[in-house]
C-alpha positions in Angstrom: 0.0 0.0 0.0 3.0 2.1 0.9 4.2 1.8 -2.7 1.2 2.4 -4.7 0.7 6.0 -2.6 4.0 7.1 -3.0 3.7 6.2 -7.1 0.5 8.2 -7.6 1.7 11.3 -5.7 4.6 11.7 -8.0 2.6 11.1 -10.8 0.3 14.2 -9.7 3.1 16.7 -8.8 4.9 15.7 -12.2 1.1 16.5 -14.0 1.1 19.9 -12.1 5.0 21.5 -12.5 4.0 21.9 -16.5 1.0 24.0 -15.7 2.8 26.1 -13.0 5.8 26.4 -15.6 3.3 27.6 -18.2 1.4 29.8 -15.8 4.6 31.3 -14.5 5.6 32.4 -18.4 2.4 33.9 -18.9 2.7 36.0 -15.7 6.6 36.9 -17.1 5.0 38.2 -20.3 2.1 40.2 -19.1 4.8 41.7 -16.7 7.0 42.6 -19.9 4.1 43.8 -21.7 3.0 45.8 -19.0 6.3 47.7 -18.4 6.7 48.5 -22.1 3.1 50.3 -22.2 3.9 52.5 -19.0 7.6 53.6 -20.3 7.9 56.8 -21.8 7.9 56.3 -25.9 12.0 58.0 -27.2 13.0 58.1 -30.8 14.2 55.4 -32.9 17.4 55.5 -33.8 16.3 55.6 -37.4 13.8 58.4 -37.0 17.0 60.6 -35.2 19.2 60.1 -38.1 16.7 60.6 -40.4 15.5 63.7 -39.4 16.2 66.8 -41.6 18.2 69.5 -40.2 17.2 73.0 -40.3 17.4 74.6 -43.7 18.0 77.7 -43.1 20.3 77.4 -40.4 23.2 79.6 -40.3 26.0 77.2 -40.7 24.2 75.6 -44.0 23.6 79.1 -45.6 27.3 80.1 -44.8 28.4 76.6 -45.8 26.7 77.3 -49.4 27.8 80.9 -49.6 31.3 79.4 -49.0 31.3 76.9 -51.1 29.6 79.4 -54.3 33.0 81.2 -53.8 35.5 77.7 -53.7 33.5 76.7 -57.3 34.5 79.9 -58.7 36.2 78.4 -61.7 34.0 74.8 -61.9 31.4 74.9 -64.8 30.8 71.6 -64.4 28.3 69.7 -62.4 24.8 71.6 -61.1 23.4 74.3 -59.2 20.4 74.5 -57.3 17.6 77.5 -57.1 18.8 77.3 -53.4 22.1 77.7 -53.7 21.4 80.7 -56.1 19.5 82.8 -53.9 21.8 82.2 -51.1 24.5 82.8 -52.7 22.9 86.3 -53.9 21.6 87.4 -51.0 25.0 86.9 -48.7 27.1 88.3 -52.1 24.4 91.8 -51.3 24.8 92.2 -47.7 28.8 91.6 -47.9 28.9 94.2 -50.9 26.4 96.6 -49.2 27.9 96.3 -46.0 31.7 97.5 -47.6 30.4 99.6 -49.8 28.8 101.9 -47.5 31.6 102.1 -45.6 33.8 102.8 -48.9 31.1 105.5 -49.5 31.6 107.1 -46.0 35.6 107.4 -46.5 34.6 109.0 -50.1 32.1 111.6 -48.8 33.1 115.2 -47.5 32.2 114.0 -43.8 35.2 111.8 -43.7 37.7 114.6 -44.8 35.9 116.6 -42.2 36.6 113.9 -39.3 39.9 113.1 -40.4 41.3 116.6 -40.0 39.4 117.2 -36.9 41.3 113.8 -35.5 44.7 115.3 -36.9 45.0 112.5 -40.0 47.4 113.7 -42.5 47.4 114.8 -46.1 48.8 111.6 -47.1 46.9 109.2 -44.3 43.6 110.7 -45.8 44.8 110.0 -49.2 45.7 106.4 -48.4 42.4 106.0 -47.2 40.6 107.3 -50.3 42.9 105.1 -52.5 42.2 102.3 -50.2 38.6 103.0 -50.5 38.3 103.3 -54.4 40.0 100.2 -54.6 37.9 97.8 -52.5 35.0 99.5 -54.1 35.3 98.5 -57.4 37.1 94.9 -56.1 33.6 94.1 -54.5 32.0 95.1 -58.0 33.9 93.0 -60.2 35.2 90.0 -58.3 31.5 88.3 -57.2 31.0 88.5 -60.6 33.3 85.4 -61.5 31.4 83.0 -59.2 28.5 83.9 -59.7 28.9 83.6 -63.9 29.9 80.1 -63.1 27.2 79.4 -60.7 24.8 80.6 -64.0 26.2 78.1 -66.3 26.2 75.2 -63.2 22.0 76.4 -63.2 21.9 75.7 -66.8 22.9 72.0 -66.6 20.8 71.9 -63.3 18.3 72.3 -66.3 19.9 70.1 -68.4 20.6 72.7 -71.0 24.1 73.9 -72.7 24.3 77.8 -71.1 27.1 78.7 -73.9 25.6 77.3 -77.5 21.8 78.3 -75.7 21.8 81.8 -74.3 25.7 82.8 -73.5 26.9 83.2 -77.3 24.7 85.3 -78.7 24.9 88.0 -75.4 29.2 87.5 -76.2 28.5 87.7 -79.6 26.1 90.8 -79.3 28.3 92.4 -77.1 31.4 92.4 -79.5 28.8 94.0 -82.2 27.5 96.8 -79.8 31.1 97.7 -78.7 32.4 97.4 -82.9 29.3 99.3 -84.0 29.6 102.1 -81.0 33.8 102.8 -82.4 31.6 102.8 -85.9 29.7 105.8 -85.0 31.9 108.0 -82.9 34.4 107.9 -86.3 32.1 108.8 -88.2 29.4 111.0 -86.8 31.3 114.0 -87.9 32.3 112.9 -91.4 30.3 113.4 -94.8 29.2 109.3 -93.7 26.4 110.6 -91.3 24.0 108.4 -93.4 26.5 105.1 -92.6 26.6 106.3 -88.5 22.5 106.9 -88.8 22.2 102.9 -90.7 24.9 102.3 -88.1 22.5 103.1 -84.6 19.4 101.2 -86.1 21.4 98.1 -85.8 22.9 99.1 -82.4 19.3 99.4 -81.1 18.2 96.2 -82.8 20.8 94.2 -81.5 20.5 95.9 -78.0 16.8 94.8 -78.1 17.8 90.8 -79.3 21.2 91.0 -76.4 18.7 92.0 -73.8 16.3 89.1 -74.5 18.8 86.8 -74.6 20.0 88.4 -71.3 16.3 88.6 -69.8 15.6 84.8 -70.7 18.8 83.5 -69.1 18.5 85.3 -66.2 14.3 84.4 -66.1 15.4 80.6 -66.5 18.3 79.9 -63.7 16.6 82.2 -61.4 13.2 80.9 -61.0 13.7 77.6 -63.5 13.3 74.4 -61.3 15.9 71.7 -62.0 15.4 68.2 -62.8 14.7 66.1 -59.9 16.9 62.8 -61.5 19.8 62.7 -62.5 20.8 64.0 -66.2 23.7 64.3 -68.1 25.4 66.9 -66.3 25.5 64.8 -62.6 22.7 64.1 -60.1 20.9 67.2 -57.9 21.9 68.5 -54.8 18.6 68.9 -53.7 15.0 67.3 -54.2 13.0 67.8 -51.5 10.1 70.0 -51.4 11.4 72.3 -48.3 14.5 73.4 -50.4 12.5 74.4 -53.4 10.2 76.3 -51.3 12.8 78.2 -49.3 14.7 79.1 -52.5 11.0 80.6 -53.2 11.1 82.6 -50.1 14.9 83.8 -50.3 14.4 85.1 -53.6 11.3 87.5 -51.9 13.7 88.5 -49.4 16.6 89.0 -51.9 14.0 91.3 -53.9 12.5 93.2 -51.2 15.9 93.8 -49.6 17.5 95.1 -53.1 14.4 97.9 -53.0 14.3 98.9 -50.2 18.4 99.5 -50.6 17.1 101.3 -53.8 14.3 103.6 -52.1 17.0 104.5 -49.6 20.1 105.4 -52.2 17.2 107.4 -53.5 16.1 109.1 -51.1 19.7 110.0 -50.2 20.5 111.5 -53.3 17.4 113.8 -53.8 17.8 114.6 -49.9 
């Protein structure tokens, strides 16, 4: 009798350990499920490195405006709307922002503070010297990268800026400048007939330069790019947010150009 007791009591607590084993695990997993509902939900990894950083943070406008400058002499490759505008718009405040001053150590005032701080002849004229330079060096010199950052907007296009729009403005040009020496020779000579023929076809090739200017300018200012790739390299930029901001720089760029206008303006009639 001892026997058979013992037997079925083992059998019984052998039937029960799966259930409290499976019981137990259910428990663990409710726990588990329990304490990932009530922590507090963080950012994926992914969703952090995806995320897009400001565009028109200071260090990526500078970092554009810098490198506009470094691609002074590359034509090749392409040139986003956004990099345009930015470009533009830190090219007018640097130029305003010297040229103002260049226009201060120009004016009558400046001679006026210079001798009352006891500047010499020569200082003073070291200064204007100084200041004539620099002026015209911050007229001419943008001028280079910017060019090439016009042609890079033409491929951005997928269009050939020399053959399309860039030849015939050379080409007119040369004509104007061949057809001008034409008439000052010969204004005062018994060929007044050949200098009148002469200045129709300087005002009809004015009127044909300055389309040719007028569309180029029209297209890689306001011109969207292609958004693959083409045969001039793949964009720089095809989101939606760049596109829109170059929208909104060129506003500012426009509304900051007149109102430097209104206030040259002003200046001159005051």
């Amino acid at each position: 009798m001892v026997t058979k007791t013992t037997k079925t009591k083992t059998t019984d607590t052998s039937a029960k350990a799966p259930k409290k084993r499976a019981s137990a695990h259910k428990k663990a997993e409710v726990n588990k499920s329990e304490a990932i509902a009530t922590e507090p939900s963080l950012p994926s990894q992914a969703q952090t490195n995806t995320a897009a950083p400001n565009v028109l943070s200071p260090d990526n406008l500078f970092k554009i405006w810098f490198e506009g400058w470094k691609k002074t002499f590359v034509l090749r490759g392409r040139s986003s709307r956004f990099e345009l505008w930015t470009f533009m718009l830190f090219n007018s405040l640097l130029m305003i922002a010297i040229q103002l001053k260049c226009s201060y150590i120009l004016s009558p005032r400046f001679l006026r503070d210079a001798n009352n701080m006891g500047f010499s002849i020569d200082k003073i004229e070291n200064y204007i010297i100084f200041a004539e330079i620099l002026f015209y060096i911050v007229l001419v010199v943008p001028l280079f990268p910017l060019g090439s950052m016009l042609i890079r907007r033409m491929h951005d296009l997928n269009r050939l800026a020399w053959h399309n729009h860039l030849e015939p403005v050379f080409m007119g040009v040369v004509v104007l400048s061949m057809i001008n020496i034409a008439i000052t020779s010969l204004t005062n000579t018994v060929y007044a007939y050949i200098a009148m023929f002469l200045s129709v076809c300087f005002i009809a090739i004015l009127y044909g330069v300055g389309f040719y200017s007028l569309k180029f300018l029209i297209m890689t200012m306001f011109y969207r790019g292609d958004k693959v790739k083409n045969k001039y390299g793949e964009p720089k930029y095809t989101d939606e947010e760049h596109e829109e901001k170059a929208l909104n720089l060129s506003c500012v760029y426009f509304l900051f150009i007149g109102t430097i206008g209104l206030l040259y303006l002003a200046l001159a009639l005051i």
